[in-house]
C-alpha positions as CSV (number, residue, x, y, z in Angstrom):
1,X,-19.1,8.4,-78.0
2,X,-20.5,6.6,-74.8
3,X,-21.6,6.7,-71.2
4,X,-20.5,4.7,-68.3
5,X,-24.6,3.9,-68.3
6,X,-23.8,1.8,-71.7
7,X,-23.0,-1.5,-69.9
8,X,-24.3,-4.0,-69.4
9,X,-23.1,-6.1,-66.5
10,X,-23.7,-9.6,-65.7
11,X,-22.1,-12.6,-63.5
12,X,-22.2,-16.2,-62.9
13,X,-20.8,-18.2,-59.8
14,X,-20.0,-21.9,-59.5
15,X,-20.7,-23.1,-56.1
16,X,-18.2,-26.4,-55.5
17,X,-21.3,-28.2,-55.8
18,X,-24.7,-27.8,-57.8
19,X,-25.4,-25.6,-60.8
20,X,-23.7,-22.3,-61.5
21,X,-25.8,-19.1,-59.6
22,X,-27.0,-16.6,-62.2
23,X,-26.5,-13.5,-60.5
24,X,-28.2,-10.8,-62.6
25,X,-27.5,-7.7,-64.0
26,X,-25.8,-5.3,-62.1
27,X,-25.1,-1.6,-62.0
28,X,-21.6,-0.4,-61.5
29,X,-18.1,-1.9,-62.3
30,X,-15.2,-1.2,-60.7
31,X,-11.7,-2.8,-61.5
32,X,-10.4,-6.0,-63.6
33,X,-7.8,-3.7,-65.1
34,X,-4.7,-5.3,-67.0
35,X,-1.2,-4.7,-65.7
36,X,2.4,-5.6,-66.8
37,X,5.4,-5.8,-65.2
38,X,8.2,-4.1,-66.5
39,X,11.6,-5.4,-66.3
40,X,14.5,-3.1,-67.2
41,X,18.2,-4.0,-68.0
42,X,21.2,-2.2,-69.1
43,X,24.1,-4.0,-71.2
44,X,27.8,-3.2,-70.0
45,X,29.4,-0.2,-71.5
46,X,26.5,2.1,-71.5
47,X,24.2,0.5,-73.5
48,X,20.7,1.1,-74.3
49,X,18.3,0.7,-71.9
50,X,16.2,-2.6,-72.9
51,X,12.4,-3.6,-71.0
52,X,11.3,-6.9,-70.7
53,X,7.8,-7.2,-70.2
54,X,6.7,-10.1,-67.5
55,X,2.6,-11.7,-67.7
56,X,-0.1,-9.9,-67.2
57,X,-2.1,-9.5,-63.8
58,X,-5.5,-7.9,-63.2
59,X,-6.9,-5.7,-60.2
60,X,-10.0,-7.0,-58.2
61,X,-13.4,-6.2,-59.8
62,X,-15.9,-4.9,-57.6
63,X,-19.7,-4.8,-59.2
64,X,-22.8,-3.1,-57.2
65,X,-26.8,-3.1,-57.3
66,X,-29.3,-1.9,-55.9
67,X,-31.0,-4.0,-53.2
68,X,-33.8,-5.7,-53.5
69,X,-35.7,-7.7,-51.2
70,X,-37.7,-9.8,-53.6
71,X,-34.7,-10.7,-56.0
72,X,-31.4,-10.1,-53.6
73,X,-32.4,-11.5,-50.1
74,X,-31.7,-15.5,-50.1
75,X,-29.8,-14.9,-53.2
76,X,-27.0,-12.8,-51.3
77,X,-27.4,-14.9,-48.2
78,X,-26.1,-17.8,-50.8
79,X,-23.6,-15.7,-52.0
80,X,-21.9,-14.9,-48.9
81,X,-21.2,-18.8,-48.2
82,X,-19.7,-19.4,-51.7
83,X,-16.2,-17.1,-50.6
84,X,-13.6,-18.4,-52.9
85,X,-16.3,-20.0,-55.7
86,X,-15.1,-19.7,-59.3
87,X,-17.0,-16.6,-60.5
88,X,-16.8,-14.7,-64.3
89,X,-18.3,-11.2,-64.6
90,X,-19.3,-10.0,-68.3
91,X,-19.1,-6.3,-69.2
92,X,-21.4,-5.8,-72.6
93,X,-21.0,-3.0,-74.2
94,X,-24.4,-1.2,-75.7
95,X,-25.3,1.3,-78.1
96,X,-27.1,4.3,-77.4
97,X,-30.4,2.2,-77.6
98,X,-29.3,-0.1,-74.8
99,X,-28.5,-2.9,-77.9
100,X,-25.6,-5.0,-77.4
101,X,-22.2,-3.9,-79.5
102,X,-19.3,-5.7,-79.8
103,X,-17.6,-8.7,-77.4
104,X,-18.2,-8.6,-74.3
105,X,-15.5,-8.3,-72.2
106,X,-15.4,-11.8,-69.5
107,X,-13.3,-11.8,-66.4
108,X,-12.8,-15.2,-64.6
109,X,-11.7,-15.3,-61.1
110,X,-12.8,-16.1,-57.6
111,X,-15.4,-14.7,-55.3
112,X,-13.3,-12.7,-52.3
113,X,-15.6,-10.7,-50.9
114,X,-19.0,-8.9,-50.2
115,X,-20.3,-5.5,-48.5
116,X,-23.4,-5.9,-47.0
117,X,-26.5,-3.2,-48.0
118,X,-25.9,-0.2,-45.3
119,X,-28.7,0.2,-42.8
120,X,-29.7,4.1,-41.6
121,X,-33.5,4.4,-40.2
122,X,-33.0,7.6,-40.4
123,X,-32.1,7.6,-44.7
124,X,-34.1,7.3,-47.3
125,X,-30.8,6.9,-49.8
126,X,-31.1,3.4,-51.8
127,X,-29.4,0.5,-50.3
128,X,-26.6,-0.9,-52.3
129,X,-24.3,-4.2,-51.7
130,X,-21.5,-5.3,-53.8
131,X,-19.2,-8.4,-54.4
132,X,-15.9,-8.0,-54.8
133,X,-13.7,-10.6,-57.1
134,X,-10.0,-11.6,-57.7
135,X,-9.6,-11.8,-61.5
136,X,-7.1,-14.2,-63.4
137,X,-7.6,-13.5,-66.7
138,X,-10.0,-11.2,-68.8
139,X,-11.4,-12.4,-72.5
């Protein structure tokens, strides 16, 4: 048995130019889920039924942290100019002592997006961001 707090979750972008941008570990996952199409067809004279199944395509993984000033502020401001950089996120699975078990699970794709940290004066709630990615394959 697990958690969803058993992960651990990591990324790397390439920037077009310079050395790859070690984003840290982050706190939630959302997305990068396989998919197949289907393809049904019928032979003449009532046959069965037969399903072709076409390549697989993945949903856009989002992941999230906490923001912090000392260790996010120039490093998201970099971020946010790098839309459309090759990216790959890691999910590691741990065991109940926070220990790596198993592969991890990589997903390659492209940066597409970010959500800035919401601002309230008025809140005391933790700021978040998140960067959101389009995944073409998953090791």
């Amino acid at each position: 048995m697990s958690t969803q707090q058993q992960w651990q979750i990591t990324g790397t972008i390439r920037p077009y130019v310079g050395a790859p941008i070690p984003l840290g570990v982050f706190e939630t996952k959302s997305g990068g889920d396989p998919s197949w199409p289907v393809e049904k067809h019928r032979e003449g004279g009532m046959g069965k039924e037969v399903a072709f199944t076409g390549l697989p395509t993945f949903s856009d993984l989002t992941i999230g942290r906490r923001f912090d000033r000392v260790r996010d502020a120039e490093l998201y401001r970099r971020i946010v100019g790098l839309r459309g950089a090759d990216a790959s996120i890691s999910a590691q699975p741990l065991d109940p002592n926070g220990a790596p078990q198993g592969r991890p699970y990589t997903f390659t794709g492209k940066l597409m997006g970010a959500t800035d940290p919401e601002v309230d004066t008025a809140s005391t709630s933790v700021s978040m961001y998140q960067l959101m990615f389009s995944i073409t394959d998953r090791a």
